[in-house]
C-alpha positions in Angstrom: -1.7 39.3 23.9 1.8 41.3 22.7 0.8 44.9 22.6 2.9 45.1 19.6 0.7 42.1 17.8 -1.8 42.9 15.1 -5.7 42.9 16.2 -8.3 42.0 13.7 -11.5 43.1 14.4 -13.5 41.2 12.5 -17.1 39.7 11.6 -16.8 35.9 10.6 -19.0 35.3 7.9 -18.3 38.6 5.8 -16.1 38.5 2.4 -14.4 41.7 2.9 -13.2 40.3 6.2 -12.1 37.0 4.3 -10.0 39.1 2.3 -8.0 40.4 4.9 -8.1 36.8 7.2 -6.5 35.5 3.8 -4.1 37.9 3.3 -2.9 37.6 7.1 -3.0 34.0 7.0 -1.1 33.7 3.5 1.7 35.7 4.5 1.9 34.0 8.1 1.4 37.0 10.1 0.3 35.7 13.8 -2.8 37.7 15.1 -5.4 38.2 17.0 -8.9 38.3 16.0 -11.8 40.4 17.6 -15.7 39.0 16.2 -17.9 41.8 16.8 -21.7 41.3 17.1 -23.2 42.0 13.7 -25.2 45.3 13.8 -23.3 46.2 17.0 -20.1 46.1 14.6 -20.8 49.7 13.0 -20.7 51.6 16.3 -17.4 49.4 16.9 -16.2 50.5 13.9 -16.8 54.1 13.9 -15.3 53.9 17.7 -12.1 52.6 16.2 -11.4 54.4 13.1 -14.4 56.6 12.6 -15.4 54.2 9.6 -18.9 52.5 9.3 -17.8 48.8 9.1 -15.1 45.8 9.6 -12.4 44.6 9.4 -9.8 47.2 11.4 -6.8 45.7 11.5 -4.9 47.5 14.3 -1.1 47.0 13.0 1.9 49.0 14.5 -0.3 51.7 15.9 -2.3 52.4 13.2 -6.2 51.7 12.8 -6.3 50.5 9.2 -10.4 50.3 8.0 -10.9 49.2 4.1 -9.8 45.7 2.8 -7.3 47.3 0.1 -5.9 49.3 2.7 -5.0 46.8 5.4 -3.5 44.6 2.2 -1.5 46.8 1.2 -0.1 47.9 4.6 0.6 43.9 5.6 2.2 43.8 1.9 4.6 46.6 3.5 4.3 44.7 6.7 6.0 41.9 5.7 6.2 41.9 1.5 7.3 37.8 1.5 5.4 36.1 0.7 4.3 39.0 -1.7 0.7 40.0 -2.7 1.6 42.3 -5.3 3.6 41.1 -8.2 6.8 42.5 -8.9 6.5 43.4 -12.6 5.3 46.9 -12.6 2.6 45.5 -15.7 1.7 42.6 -13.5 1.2 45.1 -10.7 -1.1 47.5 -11.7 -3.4 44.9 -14.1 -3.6 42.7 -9.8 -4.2 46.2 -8.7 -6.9 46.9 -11.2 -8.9 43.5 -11.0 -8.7 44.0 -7.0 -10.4 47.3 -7.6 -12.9 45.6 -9.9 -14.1 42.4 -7.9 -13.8 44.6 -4.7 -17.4 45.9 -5.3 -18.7 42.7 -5.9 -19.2 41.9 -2.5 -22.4 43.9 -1.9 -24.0 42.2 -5.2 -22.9 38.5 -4.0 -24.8 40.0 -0.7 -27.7 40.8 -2.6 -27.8 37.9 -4.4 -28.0 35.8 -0.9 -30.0 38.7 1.0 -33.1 39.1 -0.6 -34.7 35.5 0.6 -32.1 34.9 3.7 -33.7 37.8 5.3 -37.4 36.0 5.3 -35.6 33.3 7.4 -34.8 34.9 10.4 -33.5 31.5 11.7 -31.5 30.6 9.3 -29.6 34.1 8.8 -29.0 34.6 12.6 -27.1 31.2 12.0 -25.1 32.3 9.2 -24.1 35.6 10.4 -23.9 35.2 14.1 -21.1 32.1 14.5 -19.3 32.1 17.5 -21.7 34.6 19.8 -23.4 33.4 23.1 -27.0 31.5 22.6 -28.5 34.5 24.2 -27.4 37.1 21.4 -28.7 34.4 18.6 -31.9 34.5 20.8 -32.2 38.0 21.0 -30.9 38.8 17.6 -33.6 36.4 16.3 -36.8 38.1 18.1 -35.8 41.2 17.3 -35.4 40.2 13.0 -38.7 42.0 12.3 -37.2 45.1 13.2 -34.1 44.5 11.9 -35.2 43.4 8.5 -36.0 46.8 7.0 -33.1 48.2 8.4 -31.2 45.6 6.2 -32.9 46.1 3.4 -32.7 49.5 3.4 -28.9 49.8 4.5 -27.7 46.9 1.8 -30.1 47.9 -0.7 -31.6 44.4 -1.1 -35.0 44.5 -3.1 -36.2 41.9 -6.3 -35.0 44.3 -8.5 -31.3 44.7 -7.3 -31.2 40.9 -6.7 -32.2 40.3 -10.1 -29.0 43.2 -10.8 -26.8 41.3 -8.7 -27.0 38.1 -10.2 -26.4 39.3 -13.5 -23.2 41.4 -11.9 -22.1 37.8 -10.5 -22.8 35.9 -13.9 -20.5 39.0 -15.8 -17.8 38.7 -13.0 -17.7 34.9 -13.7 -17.0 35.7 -17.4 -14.3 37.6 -16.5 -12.5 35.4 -14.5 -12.9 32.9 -17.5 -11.6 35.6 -19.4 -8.5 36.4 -17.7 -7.1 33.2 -16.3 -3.6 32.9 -17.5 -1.8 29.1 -18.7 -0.5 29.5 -15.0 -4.0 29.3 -13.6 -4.0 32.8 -11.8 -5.3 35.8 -13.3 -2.4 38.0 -13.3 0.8 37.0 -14.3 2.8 32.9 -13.3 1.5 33.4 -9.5 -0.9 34.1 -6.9 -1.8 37.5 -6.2 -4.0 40.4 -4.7 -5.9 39.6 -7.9 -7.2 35.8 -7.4 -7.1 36.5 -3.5 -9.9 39.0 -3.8 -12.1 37.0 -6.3 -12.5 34.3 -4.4 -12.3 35.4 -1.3 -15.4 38.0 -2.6 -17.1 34.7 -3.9 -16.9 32.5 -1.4 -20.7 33.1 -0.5 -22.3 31.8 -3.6 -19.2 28.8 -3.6 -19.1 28.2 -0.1 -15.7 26.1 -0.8 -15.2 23.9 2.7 -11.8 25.6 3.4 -13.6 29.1 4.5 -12.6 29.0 8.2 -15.3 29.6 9.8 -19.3 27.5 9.6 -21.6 28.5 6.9 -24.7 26.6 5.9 -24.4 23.7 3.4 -26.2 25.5 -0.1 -28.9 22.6 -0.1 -30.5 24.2 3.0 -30.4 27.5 1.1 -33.8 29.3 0.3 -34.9 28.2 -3.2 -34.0 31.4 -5.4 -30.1 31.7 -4.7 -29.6 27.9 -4.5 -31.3 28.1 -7.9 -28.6 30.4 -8.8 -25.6 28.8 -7.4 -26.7 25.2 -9.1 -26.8 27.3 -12.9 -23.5 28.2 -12.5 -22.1 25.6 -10.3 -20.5 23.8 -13.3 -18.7 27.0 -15.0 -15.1 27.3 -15.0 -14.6 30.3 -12.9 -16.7 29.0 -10.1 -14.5 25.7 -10.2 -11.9 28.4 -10.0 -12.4 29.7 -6.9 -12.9 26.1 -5.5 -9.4 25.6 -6.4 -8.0 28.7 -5.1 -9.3 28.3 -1.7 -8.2 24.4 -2.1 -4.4 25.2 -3.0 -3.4 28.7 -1.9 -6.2 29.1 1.8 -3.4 28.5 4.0 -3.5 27.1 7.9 -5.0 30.4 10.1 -2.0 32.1 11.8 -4.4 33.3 14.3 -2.9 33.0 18.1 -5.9 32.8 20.6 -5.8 34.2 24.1 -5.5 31.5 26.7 
């Protein structure tokens, strides 16, 4: 690969790492992309930017860790097509729902965590895509160790899941709050604002353009499938279907021969 070519180090099935894949892929920025083992993917990160998890986007020299961070330095990367909405207004009310539905990612995680993690199976398949057979293997006999780790580091217990979905239900309202005549959220196109929603939903809407596998919802375990089928039929859930439908554009990704 060009020296000069942005690196994403990445872990596939992680919203926050959607955001940015989006975001790279929107604006047509060829790439390459690093998948990191999960749970070996903090050391990586702290050995690349001294942060404690992906993306890094390495861009130009720089080691960019946080989501909002790498956006806004591909926005200055290359600003067409732009992210962030011209109208100083527009700007800052994209800015401020970014900042809002940013957080939402570890709730939508809790919501899915707190039975995914009694099928060791079935979570080594979701969050391990693309590694050797012998990592899934390992990764797998090793889940009651891991398990309480998990727990502990994403604070995923019945209470915070009951928390989370209620955090997810609130965030839905808002998006059925905010959508504009256009159909975006902020201002007559799309933005950093409907990029992050639905890229930080996509878990519990698992739309068919997310880019990498992830498990069809009727082989979810019973309590967030429960979940996703109550608000399957709302508005702002159809709205994220639709955003990754019109505006998930073709991966710009170049892959090393």
């Amino acid at each position: 690969m060009a020296a000069d070519r942005p690196i994403l180090w990445q872990l596939p099935v992680s919203h926050f790492n959607e955001k940015v894949r989006w975001a790279l892929d929107y604006k047509g920025i060829e790439h390459e992309r690093c998948s990191v083992v999960p749970g070996y993917h903090q050391f990586k990160a702290w050995r690349l930017s001294g942060g404690k998890t992906l993306p890094v986007l390495e861009l130009q020299g720089r080691r960019i860790r946080n989501s909002s961070d790498i956006v806004a330095a591909l926005e200055q990367y290359k600003p067409d097509p732009a992210l962030y909405p011209s109208d100083p207004a527009e700007r800052s009310a994209a800015l401020e729902a970014e900042a809002f539905f940013d957080p939402l990612g570890h709730e939508v995680r809790r919501v899915l965590f707190q039975e995914l993690l009694q099928d060791p199976a079935l979570f080594v398949e979701t969050f391990y895509v693309g590694q050797p057979e012998i990592v899934k293997r390992g990764a797998q006999a090793g889940f009651a160790f891991a398990r309480p780790v998990l727990r502990r580091n994403y604070g995923v217990n019945p209470e915070t899941a009951v928390r989370a979905r209620d955090k997810v239900t609130a965030a839905l309202d808002r998006i059925e709050r905010d959508i504009e005549p256009s159909g975006f959220l902020v201002g007559d196109s799309f933005s950093i604002a409907d990029l992050t929603a639905a890229a930080i939903l996509f878990p519990l809407v698992a739309p068919k353009e997310y880019p990498y596998p992830f498990p069809d919802p009727a082989r979810w375990p019973a309590g967030p499938r429960r979940f996703r089928e109550s608000v399957r039929e709302r508005p702002g859930f159809r709205w994220v279907e639709d955003m990754f439908r019109r505006h998930r554009s073709a991966s710009a990704e170049l892959v090393a021969a």
